[in-house]
VEXMARDO-639029 format. One record per residue (C-alpha): residue in three letters; x, y, z; residue number from 1. Coordinates in steps of 0.02 Angstrom, whole numbers, padded with zeros to 5 digits. Example, Ala and Ser with C-alpha at 12.3 -4.5 7.8 and 13.67 -1.06 7.14 Angstrom:
// VEXMARDO-639029
(pt ALA; (00615; -00225; 00390); 1),
(pt SER; (00684; -00053; 00357); 2),
//
This chain:
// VEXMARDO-639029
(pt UNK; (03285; 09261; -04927); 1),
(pt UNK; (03297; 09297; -04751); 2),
(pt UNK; (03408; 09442; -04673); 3),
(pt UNK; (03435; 09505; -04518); 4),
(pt UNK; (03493; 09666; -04462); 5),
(pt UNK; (03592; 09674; -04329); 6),
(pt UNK; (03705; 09823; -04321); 7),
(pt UNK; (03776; 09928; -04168); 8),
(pt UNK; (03766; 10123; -04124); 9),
(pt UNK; (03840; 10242; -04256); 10),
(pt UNK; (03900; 10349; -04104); 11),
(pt UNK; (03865; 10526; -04148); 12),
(pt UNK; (03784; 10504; -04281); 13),
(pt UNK; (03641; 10347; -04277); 14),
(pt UNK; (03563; 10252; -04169); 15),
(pt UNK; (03548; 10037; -04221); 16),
(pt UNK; (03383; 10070; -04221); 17),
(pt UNK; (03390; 10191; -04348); 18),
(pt UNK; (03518; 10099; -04449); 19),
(pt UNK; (03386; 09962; -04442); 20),
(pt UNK; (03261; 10095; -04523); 21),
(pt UNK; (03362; 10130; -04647); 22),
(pt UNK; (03418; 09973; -04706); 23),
(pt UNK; (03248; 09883; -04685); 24),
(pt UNK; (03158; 10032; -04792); 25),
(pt UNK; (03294; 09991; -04926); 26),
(pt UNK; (03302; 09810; -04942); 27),
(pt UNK; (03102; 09818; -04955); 28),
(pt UNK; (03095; 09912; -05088); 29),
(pt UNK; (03227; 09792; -05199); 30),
(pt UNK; (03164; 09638; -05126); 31),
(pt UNK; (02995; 09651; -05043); 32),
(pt UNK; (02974; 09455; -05050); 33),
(pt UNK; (03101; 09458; -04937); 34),
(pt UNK; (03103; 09399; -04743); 35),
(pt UNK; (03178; 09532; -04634); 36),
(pt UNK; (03209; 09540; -04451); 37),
(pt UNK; (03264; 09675; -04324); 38),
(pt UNK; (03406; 09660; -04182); 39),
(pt UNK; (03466; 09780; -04141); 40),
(pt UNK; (03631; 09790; -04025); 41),
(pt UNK; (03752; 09855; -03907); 42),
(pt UNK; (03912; 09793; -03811); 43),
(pt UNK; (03874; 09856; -03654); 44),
(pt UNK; (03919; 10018; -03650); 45),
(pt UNK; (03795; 10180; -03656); 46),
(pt UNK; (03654; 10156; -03745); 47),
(pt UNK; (03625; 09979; -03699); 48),
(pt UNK; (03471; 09998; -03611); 49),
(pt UNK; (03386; 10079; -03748); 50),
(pt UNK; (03430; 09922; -03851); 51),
(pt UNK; (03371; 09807; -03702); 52),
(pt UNK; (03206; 09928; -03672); 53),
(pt UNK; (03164; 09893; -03875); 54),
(pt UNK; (03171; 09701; -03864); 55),
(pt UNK; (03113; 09661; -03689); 56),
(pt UNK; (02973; 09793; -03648); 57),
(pt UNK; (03028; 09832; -03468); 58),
(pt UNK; (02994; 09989; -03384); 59),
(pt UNK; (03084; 10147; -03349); 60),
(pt UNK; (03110; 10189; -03160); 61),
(pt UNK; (03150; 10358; -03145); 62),
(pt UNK; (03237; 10456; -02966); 63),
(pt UNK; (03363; 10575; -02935); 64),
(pt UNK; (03523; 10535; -02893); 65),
(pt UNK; (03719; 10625; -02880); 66),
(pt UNK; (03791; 10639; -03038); 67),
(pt UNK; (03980; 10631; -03028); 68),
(pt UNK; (04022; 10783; -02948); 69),
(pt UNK; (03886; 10769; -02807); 70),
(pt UNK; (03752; 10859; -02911); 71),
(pt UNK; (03569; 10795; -02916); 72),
(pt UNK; (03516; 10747; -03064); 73),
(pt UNK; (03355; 10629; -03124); 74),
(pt UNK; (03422; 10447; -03193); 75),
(pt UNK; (03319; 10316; -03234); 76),
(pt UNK; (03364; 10119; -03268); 77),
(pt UNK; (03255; 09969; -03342); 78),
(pt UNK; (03168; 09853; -03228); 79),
(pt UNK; (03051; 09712; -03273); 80),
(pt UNK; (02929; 09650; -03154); 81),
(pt UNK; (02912; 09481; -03227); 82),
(pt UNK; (03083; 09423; -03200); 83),
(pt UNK; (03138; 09542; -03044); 84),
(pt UNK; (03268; 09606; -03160); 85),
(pt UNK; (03350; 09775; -03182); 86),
(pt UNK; (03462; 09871; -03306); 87),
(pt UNK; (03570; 09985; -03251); 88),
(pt UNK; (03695; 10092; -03364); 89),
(pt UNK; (03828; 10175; -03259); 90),
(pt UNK; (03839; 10320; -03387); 91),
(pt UNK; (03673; 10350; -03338); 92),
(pt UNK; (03721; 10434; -03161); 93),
(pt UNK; (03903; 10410; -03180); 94),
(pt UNK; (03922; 10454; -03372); 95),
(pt UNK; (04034; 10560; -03428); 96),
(pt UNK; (03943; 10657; -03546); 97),
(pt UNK; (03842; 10741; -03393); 98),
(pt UNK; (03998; 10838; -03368); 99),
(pt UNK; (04031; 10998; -03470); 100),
(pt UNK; (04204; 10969; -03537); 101),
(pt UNK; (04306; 11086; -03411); 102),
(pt UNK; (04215; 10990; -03254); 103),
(pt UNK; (04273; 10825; -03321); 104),
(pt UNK; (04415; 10751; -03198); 105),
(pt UNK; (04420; 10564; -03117); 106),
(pt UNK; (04534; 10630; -03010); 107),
(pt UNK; (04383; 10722; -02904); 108),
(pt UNK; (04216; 10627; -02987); 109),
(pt UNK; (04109; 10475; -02904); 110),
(pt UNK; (04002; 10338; -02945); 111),
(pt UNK; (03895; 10341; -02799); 112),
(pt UNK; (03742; 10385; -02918); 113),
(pt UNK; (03748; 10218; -03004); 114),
(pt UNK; (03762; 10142; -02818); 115),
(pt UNK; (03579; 10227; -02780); 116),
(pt UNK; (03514; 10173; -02937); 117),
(pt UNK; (03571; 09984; -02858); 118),
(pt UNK; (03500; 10023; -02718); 119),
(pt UNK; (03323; 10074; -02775); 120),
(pt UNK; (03336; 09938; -02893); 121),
(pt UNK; (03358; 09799; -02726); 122),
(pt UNK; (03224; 09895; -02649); 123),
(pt UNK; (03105; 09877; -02796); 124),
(pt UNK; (03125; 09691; -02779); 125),
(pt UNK; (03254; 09643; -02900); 126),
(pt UNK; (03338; 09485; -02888); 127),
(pt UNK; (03461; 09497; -03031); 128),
(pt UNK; (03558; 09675; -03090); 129),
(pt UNK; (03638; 09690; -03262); 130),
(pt UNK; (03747; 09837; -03263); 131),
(pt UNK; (03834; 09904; -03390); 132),
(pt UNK; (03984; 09999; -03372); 133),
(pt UNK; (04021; 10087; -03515); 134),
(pt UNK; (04040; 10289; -03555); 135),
(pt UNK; (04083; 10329; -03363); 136),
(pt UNK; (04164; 10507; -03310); 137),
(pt UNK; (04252; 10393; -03132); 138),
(pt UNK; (04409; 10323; -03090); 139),
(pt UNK; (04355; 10258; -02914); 140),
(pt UNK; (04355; 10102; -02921); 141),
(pt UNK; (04197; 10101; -02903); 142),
(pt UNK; (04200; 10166; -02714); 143),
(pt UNK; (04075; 10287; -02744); 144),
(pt UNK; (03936; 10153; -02801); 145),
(pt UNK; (04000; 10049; -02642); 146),
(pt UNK; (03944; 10197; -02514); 147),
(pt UNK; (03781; 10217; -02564); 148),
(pt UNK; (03750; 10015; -02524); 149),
(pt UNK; (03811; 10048; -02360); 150),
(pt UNK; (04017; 10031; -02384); 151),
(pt UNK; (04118; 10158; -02274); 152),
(pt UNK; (04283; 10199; -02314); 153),
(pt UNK; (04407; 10259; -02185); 154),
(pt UNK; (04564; 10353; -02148); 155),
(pt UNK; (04681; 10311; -02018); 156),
(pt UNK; (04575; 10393; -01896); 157),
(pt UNK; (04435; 10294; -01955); 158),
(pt UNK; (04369; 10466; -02015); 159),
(pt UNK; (04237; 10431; -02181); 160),
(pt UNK; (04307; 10484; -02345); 161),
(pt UNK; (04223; 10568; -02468); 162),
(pt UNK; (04215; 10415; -02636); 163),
(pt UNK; (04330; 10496; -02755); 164),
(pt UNK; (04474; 10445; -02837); 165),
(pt UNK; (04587; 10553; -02768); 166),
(pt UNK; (04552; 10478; -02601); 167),
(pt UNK; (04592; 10290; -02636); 168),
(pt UNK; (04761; 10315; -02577); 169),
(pt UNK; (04702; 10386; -02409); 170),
(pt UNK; (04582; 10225; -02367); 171),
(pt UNK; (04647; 10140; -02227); 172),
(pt UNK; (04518; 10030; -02191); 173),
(pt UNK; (04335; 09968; -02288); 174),
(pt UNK; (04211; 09938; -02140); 175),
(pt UNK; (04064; 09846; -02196); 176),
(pt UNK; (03942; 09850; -02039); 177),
(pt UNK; (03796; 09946; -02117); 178),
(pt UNK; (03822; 09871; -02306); 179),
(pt UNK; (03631; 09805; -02354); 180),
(pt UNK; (03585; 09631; -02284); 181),
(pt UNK; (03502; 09592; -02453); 182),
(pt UNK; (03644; 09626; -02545); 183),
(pt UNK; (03699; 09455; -02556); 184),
(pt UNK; (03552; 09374; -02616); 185),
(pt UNK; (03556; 09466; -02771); 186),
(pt UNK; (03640; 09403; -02936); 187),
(pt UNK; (03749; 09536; -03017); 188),
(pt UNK; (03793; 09522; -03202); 189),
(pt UNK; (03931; 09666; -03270); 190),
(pt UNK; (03932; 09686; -03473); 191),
(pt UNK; (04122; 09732; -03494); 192),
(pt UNK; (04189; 09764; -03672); 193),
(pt UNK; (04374; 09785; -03608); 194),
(pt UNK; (04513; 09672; -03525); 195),
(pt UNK; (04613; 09809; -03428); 196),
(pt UNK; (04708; 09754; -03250); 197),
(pt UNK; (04664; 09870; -03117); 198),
(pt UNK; (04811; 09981; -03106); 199),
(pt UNK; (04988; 09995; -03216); 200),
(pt UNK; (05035; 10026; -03386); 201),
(pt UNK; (04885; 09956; -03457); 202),
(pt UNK; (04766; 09998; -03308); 203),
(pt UNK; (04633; 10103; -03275); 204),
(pt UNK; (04721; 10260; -03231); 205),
(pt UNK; (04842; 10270; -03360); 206),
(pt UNK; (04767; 10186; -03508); 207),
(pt UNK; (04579; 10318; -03492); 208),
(pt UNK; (04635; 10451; -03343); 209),
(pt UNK; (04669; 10560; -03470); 210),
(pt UNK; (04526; 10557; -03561); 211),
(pt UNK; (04423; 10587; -03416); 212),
(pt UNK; (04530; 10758; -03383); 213),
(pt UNK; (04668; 10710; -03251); 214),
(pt UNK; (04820; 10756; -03271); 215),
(pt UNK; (04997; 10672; -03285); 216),
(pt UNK; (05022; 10684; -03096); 217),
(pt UNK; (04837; 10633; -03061); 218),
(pt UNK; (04836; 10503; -03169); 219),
(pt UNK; (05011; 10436; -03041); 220),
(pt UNK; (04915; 10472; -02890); 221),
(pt UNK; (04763; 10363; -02962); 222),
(pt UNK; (04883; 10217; -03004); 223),
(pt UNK; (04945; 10227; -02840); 224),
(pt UNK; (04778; 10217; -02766); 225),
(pt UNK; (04704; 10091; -02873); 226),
(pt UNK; (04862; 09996; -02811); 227),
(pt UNK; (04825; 10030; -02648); 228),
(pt UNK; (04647; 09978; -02664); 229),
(pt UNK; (04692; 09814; -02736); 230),
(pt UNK; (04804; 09770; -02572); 231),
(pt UNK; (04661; 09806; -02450); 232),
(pt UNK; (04562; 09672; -02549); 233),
(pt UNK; (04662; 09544; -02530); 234),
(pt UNK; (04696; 09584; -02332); 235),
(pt UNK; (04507; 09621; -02300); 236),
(pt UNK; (04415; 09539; -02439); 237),
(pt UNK; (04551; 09392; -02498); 238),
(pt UNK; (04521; 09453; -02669); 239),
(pt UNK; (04674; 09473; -02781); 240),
(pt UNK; (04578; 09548; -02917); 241),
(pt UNK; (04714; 09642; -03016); 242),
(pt UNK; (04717; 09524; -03175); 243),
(pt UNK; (04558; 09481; -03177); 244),
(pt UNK; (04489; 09515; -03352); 245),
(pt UNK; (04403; 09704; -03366); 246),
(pt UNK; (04458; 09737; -03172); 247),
(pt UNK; (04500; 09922; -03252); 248),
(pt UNK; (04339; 09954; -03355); 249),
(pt UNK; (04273; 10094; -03303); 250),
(pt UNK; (04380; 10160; -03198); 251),
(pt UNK; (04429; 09998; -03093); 252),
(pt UNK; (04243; 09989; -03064); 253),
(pt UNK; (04239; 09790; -03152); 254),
(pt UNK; (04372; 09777; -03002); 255),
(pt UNK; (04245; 09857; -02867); 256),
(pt UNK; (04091; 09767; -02930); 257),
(pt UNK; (04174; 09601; -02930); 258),
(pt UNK; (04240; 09633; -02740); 259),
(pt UNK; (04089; 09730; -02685); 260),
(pt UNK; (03962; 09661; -02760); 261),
(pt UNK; (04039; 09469; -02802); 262),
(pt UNK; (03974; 09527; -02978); 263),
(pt UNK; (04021; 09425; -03116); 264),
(pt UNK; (04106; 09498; -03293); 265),
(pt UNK; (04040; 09474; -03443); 266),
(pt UNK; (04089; 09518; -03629); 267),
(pt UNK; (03951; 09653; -03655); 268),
(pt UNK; (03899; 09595; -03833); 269),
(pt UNK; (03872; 09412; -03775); 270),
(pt UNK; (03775; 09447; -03621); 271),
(pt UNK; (03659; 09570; -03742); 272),
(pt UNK; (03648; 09427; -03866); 273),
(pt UNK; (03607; 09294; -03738); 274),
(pt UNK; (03466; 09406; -03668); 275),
(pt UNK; (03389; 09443; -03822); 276),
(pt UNK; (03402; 09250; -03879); 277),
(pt UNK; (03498; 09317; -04019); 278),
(pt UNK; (03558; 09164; -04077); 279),
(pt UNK; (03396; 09066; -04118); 280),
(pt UNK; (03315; 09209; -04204); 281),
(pt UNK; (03455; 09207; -04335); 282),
(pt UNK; (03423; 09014; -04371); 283),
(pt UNK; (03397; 08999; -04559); 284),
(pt UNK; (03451; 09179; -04618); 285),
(pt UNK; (03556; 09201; -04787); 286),
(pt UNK; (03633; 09333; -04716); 287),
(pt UNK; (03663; 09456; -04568); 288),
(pt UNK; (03689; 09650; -04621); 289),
(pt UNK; (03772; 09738; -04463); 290),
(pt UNK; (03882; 09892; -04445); 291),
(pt UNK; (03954; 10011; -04338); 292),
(pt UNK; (04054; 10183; -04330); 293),
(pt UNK; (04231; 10120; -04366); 294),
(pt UNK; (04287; 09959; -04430); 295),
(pt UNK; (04467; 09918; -04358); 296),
(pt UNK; (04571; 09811; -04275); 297),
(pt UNK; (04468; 09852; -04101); 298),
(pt UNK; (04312; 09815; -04168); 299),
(pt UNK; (04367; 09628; -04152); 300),
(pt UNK; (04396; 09645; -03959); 301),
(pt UNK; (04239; 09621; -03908); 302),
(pt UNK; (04146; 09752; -04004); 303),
(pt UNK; (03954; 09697; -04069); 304),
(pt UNK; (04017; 09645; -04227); 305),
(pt UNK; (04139; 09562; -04176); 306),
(pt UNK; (03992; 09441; -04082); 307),
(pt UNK; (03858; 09454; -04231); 308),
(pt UNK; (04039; 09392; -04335); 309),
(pt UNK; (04047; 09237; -04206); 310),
(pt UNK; (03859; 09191; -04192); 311),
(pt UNK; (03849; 09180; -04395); 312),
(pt UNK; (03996; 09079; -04422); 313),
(pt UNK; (03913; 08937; -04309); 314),
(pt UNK; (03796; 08931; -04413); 315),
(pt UNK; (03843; 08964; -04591); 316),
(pt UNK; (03780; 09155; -04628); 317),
(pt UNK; (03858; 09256; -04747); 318),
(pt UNK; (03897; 09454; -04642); 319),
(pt UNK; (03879; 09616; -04734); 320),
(pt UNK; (03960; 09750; -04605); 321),
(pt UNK; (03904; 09946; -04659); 322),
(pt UNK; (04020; 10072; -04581); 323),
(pt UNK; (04041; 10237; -04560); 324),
(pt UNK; (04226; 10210; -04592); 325),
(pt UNK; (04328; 10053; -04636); 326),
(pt UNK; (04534; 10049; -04582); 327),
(pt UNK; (04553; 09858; -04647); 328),
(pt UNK; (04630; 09795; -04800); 329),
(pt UNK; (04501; 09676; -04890); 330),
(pt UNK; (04615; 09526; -04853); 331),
(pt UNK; (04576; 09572; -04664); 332),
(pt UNK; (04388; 09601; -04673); 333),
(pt UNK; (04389; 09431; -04760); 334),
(pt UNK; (04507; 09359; -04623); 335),
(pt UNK; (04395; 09411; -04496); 336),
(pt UNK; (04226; 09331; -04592); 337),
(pt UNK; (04151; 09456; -04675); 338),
(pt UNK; (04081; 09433; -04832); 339),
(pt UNK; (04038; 09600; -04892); 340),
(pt UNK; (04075; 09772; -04817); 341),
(pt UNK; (04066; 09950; -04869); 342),
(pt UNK; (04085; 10104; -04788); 343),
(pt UNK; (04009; 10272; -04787); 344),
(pt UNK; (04170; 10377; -04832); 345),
(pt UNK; (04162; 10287; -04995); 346),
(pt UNK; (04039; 10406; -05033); 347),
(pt UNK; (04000; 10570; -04898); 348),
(pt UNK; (04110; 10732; -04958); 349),
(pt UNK; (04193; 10730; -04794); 350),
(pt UNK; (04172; 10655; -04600); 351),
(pt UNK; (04049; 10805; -04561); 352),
(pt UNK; (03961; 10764; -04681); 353),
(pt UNK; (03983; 10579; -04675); 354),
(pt UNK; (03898; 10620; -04477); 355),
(pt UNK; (03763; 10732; -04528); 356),
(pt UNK; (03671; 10609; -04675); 357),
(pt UNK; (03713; 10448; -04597); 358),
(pt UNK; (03541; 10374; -04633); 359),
(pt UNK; (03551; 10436; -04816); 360),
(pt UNK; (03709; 10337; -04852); 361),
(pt UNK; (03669; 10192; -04759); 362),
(pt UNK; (03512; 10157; -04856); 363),
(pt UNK; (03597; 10197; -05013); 364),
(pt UNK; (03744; 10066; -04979); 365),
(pt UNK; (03587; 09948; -04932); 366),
(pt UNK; (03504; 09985; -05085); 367),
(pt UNK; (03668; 09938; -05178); 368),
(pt UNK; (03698; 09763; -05060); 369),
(pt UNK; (03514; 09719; -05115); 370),
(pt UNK; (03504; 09742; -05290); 371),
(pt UNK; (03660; 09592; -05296); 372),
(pt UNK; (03502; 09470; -05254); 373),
(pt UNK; (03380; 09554; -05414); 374),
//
């Protein structure tokens, strides 16, 4: 039999890779005739270049850059040589976990780090710049990342604003004399789990401000802005990019990197798949075993599984999905083509614990899965 393991992060808890250890370690024991092959995955968000870095061998480029409040800090992003390619995670300069939980605000933070890891990345040669987008601590629409290639934005006195959110409202006019030459002759690619509009109900500042530490007021005054933004890209740019699909991931910064960088937006699981030519290397399998934290509703919005799901479908696998926790009645995981799932809290004491022995559980539930096949 041939199986392929193809699960997501367990975020806090395991990496895929290690999910891959411990189901591989299990299903070798039970059946060691069997075929078994590694793919790890992500959807774009943090942790995707350590996914990309495992299948394609690139190299890690390592500088310092601002972190979101205008601190230096070392990032680093993938590049391959070969192919003149880089990958770039915003939460790698922009992320919100390099904020101590009292310094997190979007109201005040930038993404002008991730627009210097661009930058060295064009300067190293690259002709083609996957970014993901996921994890970040911003709501500038991606302003920030814009300055460093050379954007200024200015006031009514054509005085230079500092890229923050706060300040989108004050932009008066985008002058683009000293943006890079090169710029355009570079293919950007933007792995985007999320459909948000730019700005109202369901946009960028009031769907994630406040999980990124602005308050009820800021999170107005960001709307506003983002607003704002949008009609200076359509007199300036003659881009109307408020419904454009993920124009408020990240902060409105799928909105800035389609305008600013004429990036295109991806689903972050396909674009992962389609570089790691995850569809041929599943060709024959009997079945795919992936997984994730949570099992919901949202996990078929784009989520990893949600693409392994679509891939094995086309081509007749059976899906086993291990998860930390399952909130799905059976007639749903069946509706949504899986064939077998279990879930960790079928067994842990409690979530702590579910957290803590991850691995232990996972190859126990694979050891379980495999001995159906003795």
């Amino acid at each position: 039999m041939k199986f392929v393991i193809a699960p997501d992060k367990f975020k806090g808890s395991l990496t895929a890779i290690q999910f891959c250890n411990a189901v591989e370690s299990s299903l070798k024991r039970i059946l060691p005739n069997a075929e078994i092959y590694r793919l790890p995955l992500s959807d774009g968000g943090d942790g995707t270049i350590d996914i990309l870095e495992y299948h394609l061998h690139g190299k890690r480029l390592k500088l310092q850059v601002n972190n979101p409040l205008f601190r230096p800090i070392q990032a680093s992003y993938l590049y391959m040589d070969a192919i003149n390619t880089a990958f770039i995670e915003m939460a790698a300069a922009s992320g919100i976990a390099l904020l101590k939980p009292e310094e997190q605000n979007c109201f005040y933070t930038t993404s002008l780090g991730t627009g210097e890891l661009i930058k060295h990345a064009i300067k190293k040669g690259a002709k083609t710049i996957i970014l993901g987008i996921g994890g970040s601590a911003t709501n500038d629409c991606g302003i920030g990342m814009a300055a460093a290639l050379g954007y200024t934005f200015e006031d009514e006195r054509g005085k230079e604003l500092s890229p923050v959110g706060k300040n989108l409202l004050k932009i008066h006019h985008i002058n683009t004399n000293h943006v890079l030459k090169v710029l355009d002759e570079v293919e950007f690619k933007v792995a985007c789990d999320v459909t948000n509009p730019l700005f109202g109900s369901n946009g960028a500042a009031y769907v994630y401000g406040s999980q990124k530490g602005a308050s009820s007021s800021e999170i107005a005054q960001l709307d506003e802005g983002l607003q704002h933004l949008s009609k200076l890209f359509i007199k300036q740019f003659d881009r109307d990019i408020q419904n454009l699909k993920g124009a408020g991931a990240a902060g409105g910064m799928g909105a800035g990197a389609s305008v600013f960088l004429n990036a295109e937006l991806q689903s972050g699981i396909d674009l992962v798949k389609g570089l790691i030519d995850f569809d041929a290397k599943i060709n024959n399998a009997d079945w795919i075993i992936t997984g994730e934290g949570t099992l919901d509703n949202q996990t078929f919005s784009g989520k990893a599984i949600h693409g392994v799901i679509t891939s094995a479908k086309a081509k007749n696998i059976k899906v086993a999905a291990f998860c930390g926790a399952m909130d799905l009645s059976d007639t749903d995981i069946k509706n949504f083509g899986i064939d077998y799932a279990d879930a960790i809290l079928n067994y842990s004491k409690n979530l702590e614990d579910a957290i803590k022995n991850g691995y232990n559980y996972i190859e126990g539930m694979a050891e379980k899965f495999a001995k159906m096949f003795v």
